[in-house]
C-alpha positions as CSV (number, residue, x, y, z in Angstrom):
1,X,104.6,-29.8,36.7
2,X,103.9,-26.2,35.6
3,X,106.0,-25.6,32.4
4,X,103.0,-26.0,29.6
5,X,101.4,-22.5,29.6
6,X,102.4,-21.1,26.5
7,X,102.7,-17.3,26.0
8,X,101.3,-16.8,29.9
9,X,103.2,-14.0,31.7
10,X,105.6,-13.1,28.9
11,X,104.7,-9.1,30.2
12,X,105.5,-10.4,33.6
13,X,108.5,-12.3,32.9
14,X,110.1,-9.2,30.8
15,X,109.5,-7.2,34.0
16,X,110.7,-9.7,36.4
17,X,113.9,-9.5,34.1
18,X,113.8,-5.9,34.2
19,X,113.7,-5.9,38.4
20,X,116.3,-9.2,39.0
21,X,118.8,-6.8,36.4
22,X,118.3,-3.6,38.5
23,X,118.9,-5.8,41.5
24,X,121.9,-7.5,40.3
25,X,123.2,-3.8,39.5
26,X,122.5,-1.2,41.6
27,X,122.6,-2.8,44.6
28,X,121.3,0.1,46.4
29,X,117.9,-0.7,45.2
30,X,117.6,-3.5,47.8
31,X,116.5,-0.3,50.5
32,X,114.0,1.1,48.1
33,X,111.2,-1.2,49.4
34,X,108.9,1.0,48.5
35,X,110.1,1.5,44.3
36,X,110.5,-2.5,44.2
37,X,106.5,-3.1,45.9
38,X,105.6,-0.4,42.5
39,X,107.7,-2.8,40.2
40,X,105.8,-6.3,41.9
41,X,102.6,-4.5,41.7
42,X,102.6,-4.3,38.1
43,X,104.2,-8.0,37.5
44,X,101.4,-9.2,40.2
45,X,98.9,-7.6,38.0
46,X,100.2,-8.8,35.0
47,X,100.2,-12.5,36.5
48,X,96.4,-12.2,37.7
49,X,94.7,-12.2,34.6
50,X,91.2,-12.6,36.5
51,X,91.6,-9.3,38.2
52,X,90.6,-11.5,41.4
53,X,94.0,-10.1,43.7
54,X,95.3,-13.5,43.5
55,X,98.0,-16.4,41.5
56,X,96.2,-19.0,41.4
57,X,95.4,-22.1,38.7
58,X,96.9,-21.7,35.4
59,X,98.1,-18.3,36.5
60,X,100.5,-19.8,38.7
61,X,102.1,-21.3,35.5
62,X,102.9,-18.0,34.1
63,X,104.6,-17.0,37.3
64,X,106.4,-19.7,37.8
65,X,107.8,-20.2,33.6
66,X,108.4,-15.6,34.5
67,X,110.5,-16.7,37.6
68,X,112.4,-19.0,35.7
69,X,113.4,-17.5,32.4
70,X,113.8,-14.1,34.4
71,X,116.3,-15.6,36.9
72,X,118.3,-18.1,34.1
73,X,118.6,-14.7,31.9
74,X,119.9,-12.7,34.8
75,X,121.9,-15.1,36.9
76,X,123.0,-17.7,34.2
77,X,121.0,-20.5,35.7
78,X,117.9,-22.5,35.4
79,X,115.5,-23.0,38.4
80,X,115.5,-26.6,39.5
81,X,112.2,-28.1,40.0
82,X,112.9,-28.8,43.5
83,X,114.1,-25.0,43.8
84,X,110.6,-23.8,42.0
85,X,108.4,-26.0,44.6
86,X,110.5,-24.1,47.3
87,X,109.8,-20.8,46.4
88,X,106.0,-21.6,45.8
89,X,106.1,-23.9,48.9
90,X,107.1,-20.5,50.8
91,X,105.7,-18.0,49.0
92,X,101.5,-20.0,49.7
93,X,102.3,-18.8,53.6
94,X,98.7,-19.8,54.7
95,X,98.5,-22.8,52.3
96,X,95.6,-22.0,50.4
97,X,96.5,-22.7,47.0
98,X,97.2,-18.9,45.7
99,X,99.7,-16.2,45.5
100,X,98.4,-12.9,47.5
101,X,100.3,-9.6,46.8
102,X,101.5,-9.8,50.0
103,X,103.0,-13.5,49.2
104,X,104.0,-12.4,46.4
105,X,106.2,-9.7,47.4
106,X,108.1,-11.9,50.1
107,X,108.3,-14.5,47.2
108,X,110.1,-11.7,45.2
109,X,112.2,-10.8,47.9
110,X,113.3,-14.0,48.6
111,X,114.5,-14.7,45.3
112,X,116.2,-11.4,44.6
């Protein structure tokens, strides 16, 4: 599905480590809404190589093999596939194909 992108979003997935590690904890850090939208802003703009403002195509690969090595290094489980078509099911809110910051923030919530 989208597992063959290589090296895409190795930055992102280190920092997507980085945040679900913080999360897991200092709980605390779940109120600073504002300090986790700085951390997503830097692993959205390390996911949308175009520069365009969005995930989409081959991009969404690198978030979605991020989202899964982040979350089986931090919580000791791998993503099913049913589980990664979820999260990008819910995260495309207006069903257009791509990942928005303001998708991809709720996305990151959700999973955290």
């Amino acid at each position: 599905f989208f597992y063959n992108c290589g090296n895409m979003g190795s930055e992102a997935s280190s920092l997507m480590t980085k945040y679900f590690k913080k999360m897991k904890q200092d709980p605390s850090m779940a109120g600073d809404v504002q300090g986790q939208k700085k951390l997503f802003k830097k692993i959205f703009h390390a996911l949308d190589k175009d520069g365009n403002g969005f995930i989409e195509g081959r991009e969404l690969s690198g978030l979605v093999n991020g989202l899964s090595k982040s979350v089986e290094e931090v919580k000791k489980r791998p993503l099913s596939e049913l589980e990664i078509r979820s999260i990008l099911k819910v995260a495309d809110r207006n069903n257009d194909g791509k990942i928005d910051f303001d998708e991809f923030c709720g996305m990151m919530f959700s999973v955290s």
